[in-house]
Structures are given as C-alpha cells and as structure tokens.
VOGU-3710 file (C-alpha; in Angstrom, 3 decimals, decimal comma):
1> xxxxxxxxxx> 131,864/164,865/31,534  128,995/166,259/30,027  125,394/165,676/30,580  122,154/167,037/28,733  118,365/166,247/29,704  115,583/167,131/27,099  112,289/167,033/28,488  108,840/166,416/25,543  106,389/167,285/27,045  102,748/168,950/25,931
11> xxxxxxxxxx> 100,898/168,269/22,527  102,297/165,646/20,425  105,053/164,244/23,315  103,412/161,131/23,805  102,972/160,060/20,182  106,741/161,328/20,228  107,825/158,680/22,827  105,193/155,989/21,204  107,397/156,258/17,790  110,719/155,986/19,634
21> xxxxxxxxxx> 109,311/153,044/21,753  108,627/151,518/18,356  111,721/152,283/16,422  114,273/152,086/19,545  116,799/149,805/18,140  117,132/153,243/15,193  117,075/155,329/18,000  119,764/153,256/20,138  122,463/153,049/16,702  122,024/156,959/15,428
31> xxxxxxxxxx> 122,753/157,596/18,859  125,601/155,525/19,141  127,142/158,250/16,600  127,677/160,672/19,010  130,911/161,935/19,743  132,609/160,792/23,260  129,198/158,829/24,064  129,036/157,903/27,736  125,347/156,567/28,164  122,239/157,545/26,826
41> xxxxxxxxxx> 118,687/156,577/27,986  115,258/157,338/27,595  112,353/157,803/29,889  108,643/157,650/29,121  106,337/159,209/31,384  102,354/159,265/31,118  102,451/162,483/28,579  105,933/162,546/26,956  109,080/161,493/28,111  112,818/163,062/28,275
51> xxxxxxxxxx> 116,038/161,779/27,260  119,147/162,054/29,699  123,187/161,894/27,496  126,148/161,782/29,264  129,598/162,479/26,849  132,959/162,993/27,507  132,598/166,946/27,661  130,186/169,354/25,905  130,994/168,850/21,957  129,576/166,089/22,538
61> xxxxxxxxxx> 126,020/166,818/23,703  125,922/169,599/21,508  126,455/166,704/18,699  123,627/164,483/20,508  120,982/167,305/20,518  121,820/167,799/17,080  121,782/164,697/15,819  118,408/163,624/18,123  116,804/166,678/16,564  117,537/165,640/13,437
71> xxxxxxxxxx> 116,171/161,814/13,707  112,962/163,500/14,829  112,687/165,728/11,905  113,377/163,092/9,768  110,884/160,306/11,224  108,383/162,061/13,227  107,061/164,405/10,293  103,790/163,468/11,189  103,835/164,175/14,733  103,299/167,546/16,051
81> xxxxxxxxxx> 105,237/167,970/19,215  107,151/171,744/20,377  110,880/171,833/21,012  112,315/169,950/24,165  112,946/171,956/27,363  116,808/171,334/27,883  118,683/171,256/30,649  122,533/170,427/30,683  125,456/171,285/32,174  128,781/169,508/33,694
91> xxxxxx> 128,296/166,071/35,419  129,059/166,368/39,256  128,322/162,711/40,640  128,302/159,616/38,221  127,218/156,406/40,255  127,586/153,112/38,178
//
C-alpha cells in the first residue's frame, strides 16, 4: 500500500477546509473514483487542514492528488490558497 498526506496550510487554507466541510458528501464520491482506494479522510485544524489517502500502491495516489487537485480547481475558484505540502510514501503499519 500506498499512502499520501497533503497538508493546506497558510492564506486561503481555512476557507479551503470551510468549502470541503460544506460540500463533503462531493468530496467523499469524487474521491471514491480513485483507483485501488483504501481510505481517505480529512482533518481540519484551526488554519487549514490536510488530507491523509491510503491505495493499493502508488498509481493510485498519484490518481487521488490528481483528481483532489482538480475538484479544487474546479470549486474553490474563489479561494486563494498555495499548493499542499505533500508527503507520501509506502505504508509501513496499518492498524484497523
């Protein structure tokens, strides 16, 4: 498995994470398009938030940072916020 976490933070992140509060059940079904989907979740913290993906192997989150990207671009065209700081790599432990 596969896991990528994209971190919003700065100018913009928390109207970011105030739309995707708002329009989560959108958010929850284009992201149920992803290729070899293990779990996806978002967290909202004071100024932004950051997103966490699991997938069956890299494809995968490549597809989900593609396809998050372009939701944003799509429905946050109002909303200034910078790129995501991204972190990923292979999953090591997976607790359920």
């Amino acid at each position: 498995m596969h896991a990528v976490v994209r971190t919003y933070s700065g100018s913009g992140a928390k109207q970011l994470f105030d739309l995707l509060v708002k329009r989560k059940a959108d958010v929850e079904s284009t992201m149920r398009t992803v290729p070899g989907l293990v779990s996806y979740t978002l967290v909202q913290s004071g100024e932004g938030g950051c997103s966490v993906t699991v997938c069956q192997d890299k494809a995968g989150t490549d597809a989900s940072m593609k396809i998050a990207s372009e939701w944003i671009k799509k429905n946050a065209t109002g909303i200034s916020s910078g790129p995501p700081t991204v972190s990923e790599g292979p999953v090591l432990v997976q607790i359920k």
